[in-house]
N, C-alpha and C positions, 0 to 999 in steps of 0.2 A: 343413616345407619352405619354407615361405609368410617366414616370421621367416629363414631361413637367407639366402634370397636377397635380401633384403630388407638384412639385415646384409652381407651383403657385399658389396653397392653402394650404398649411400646412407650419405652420412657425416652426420654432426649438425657442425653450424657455428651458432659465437658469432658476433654480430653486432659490430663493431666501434663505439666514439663516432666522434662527427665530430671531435672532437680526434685520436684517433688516425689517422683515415683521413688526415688533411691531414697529419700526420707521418711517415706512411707514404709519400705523395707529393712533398714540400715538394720535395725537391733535384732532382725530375724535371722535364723539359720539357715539362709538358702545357698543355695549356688550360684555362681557367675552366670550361666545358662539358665536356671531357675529365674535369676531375677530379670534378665534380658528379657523374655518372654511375659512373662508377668506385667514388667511394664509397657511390651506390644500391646499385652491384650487390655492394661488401664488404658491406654491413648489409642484404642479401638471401638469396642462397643460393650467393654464388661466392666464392673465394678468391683474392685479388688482390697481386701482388709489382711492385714495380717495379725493374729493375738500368739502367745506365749503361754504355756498351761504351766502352771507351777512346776511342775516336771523337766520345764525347757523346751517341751516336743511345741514343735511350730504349727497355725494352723494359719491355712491359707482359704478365707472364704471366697469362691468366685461367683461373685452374682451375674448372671447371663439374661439377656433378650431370649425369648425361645423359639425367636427366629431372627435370624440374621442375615446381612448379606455376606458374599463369597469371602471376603478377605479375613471377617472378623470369624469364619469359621475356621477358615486355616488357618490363623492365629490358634482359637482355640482347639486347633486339633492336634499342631504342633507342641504346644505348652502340654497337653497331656503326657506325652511323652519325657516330662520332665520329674513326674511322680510318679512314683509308687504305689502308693497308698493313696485311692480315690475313695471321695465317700459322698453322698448324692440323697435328694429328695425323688420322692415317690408319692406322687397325690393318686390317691386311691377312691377316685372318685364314690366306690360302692358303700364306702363307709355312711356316706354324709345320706341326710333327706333329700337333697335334690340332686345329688349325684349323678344322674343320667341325664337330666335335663339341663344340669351345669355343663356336663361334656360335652354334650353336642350346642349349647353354647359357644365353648370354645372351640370345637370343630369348624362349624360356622366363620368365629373370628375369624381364626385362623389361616381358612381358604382365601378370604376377601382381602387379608395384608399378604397373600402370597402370589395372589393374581394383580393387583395395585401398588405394589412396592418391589423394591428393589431386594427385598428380604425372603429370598427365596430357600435359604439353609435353614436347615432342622437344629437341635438341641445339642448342643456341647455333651449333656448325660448321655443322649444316646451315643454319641461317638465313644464315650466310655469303652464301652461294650464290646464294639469292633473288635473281633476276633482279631488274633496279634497277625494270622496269616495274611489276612484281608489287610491290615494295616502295611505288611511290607509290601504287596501287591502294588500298593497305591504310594507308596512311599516315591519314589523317582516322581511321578508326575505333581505329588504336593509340594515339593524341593521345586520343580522348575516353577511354582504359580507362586510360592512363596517369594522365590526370587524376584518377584516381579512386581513384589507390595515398597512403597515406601520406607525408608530408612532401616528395612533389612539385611544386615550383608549375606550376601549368597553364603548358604552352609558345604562343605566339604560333603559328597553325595556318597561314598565310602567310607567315612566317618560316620555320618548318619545311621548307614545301613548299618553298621557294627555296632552303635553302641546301641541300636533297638533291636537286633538280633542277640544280648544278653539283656535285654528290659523284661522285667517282669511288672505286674501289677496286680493290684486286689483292688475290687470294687465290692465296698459295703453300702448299705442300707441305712437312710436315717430316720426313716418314720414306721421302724418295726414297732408295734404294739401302739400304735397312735390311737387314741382314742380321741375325734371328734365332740368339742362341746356344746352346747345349748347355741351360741354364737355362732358356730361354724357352722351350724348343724339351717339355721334357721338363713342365713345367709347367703347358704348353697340355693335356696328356693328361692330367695331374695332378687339377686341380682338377675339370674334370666325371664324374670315374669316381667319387671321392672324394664328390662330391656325390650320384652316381646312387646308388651303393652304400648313404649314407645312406638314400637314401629305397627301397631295394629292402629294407635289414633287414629290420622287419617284416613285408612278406608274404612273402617266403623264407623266415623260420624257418616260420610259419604253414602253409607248403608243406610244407616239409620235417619238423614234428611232424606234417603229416596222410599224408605219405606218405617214411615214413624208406630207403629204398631207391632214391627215385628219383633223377634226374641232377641235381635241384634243392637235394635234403638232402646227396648226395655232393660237387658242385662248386662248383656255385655259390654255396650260404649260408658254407661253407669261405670260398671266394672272395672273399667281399663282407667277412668278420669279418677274413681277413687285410687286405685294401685297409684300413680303417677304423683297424684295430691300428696296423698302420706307421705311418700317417698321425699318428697321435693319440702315439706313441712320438717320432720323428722332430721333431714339434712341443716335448714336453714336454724333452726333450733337447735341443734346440739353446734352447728358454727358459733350460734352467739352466746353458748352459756360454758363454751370448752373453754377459757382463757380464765373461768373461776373455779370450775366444776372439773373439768380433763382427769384428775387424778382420783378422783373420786370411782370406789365401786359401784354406785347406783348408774354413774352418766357414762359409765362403756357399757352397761348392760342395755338400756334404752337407747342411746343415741352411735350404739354402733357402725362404725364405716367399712370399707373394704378389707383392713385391716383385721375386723373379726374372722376373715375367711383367713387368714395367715397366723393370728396371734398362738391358738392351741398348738399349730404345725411346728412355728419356729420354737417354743417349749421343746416340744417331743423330739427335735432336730440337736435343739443345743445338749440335751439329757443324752441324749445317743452319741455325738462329741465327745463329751464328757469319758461315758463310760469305755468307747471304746480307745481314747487315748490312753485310761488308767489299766485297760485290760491286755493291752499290745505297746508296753515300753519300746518296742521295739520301732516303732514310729517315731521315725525323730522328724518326720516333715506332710500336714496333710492334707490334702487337697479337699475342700469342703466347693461341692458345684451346684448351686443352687438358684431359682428365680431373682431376678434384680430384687424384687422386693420384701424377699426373705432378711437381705441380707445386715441392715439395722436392727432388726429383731434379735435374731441370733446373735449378735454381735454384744448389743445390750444386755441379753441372759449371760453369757460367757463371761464378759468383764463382772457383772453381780456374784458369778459363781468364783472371780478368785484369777482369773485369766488378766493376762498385760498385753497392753498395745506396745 
């Protein structure tokens, strides 16, 4: 169980050269300190895109682990500090059909990669948040831990404190008005029954060899073999017909993957991009912070809707 949840959220990331991370930025509007940071946090543990909106306002997608260890959060606590304008995902678990049963899913995960790994920090978004008070509070002591990471140079600790003592920021929302579809909706149920049933095999049959008559060897070990079957059927069949079929509307509806739980989101994400760069010119640079695996999706809609790499 431990490996299972473990593999399906935590991704493994190649670090990037600093040749490529400046090619990766070069045609973007950012800052000297903008892109220093940016490229900490590519050759750390986040996944970083830049696009271009017709307009010229820059966006900066950061796909993040939603937990991480110490360094790649002060990484990413410091880079906040480099914009302005944040804008961020919000899964609203109540929306969906299995919404309750998916959270505590990943509440579950969660605990088990934070008591087993090194990945003891919370969420980039929520540091969002941090009141600016709390942020100078904490500031001296993330300057000395910062100092103390690889290929950092120590930052000037009065310089700092002045130039986030005139920092302002706004943090918007990217999944206001999300509407949950058929696929997400069906897949929110999907994945923790699928996972529970796993880890129920085992002492089910154990029930059900020690007492073959009861409700446990009648329905439930049934139950649990057919869940697992489909699943693992359902999987190996949409592997072997996606390479003719993939783009086809019938074969995402039937042989959806994890991916159904993200495709409506990152829609609703990149529309809200969209609108709120067109409704605040005043954005000329902006910080999109979102799950590692948002972040080809989004990236994908954006370039369709008209956006440059």
């Amino acid at each position: 169980m431990k490996l299972i949840m473990m593999a399906a959220l935590l991704l493994t990331h190649i670090p990037l050269s600093a040749f490529q991370c400046r090619e990766l930025f070069k045609d973007s509007k950012l800052t000297e300190s903008q892109f220093f940071w940016l490229k900490m946090a590519q050759q750390s543990d986040y996944e970083v895109r830049t696009l271009k909106s017709n307009n010229g306002q820059t966006v900066v997608i950061l796909g993040e682990s939603h937990l991480k260890n110490l360094g790649s959060s002060i990484i990413g606590k410091r880079l906040l500090l480099e914009f302005s304008y944040r804008a961020h995902e919000y899964a609203s678990t109540e929306k969906t059909w299995g919404g309750d049963l998916f959270a505590r899913y990943l509440e579950a995960a969660f605990r088990e990669i934070r008591t087993t790994t090194d990945r003891t920090q919370g969420s980039t978004i929520s540091d969002a948040f941090v009141p600016k008070d709390q942020m100078m509070s904490s500031l001296n002591e993330m300057i000395k831990m910062v100092e103390k990471l690889p290929d950092i140079k120590p930052e000037n600790s009065e310089n700092t404190k002045a130039k986030l003592q005139e920092f302002e920021y706004k943090n918007y929302f990217l999944e206001n008005n999300h509407k949950p579809d058929l696929k997400e909706n069906l897949y929110s149920v999907i994945v923790p029954v699928e996972m529970l049933s796993k880890v129920l095999l085992a002492p089910t049959a154990l029930a059900a060899w020690a007492y073959p008559q009861s409700f446990v060897a009648e329905i439930v070990l049934p139950s649990v073999i057919a869940i697992i079957g489909v699943r693992a059927l359902q999987k190996y069949t949409g592997k072997k017909l996606e390479p003719k079929y993939g783009e086809k509307k019938w074969f995402n509806t039937i042989f959806f993957d994890k991916m159904a739980l993200l495709d409506a989101r990152n829609q609703t994400k990149a529309k809200n991009i969209i609108s709120l760069l067109n409704n605040h010119p005043e954005i000329h640079s902006l910080l999109v912070i979102v799950g590692q695996l948002h972040v080809e999706g989004i990236e994908k809609t954006l370039l369709r809707e008209g956006f440059s790499e």
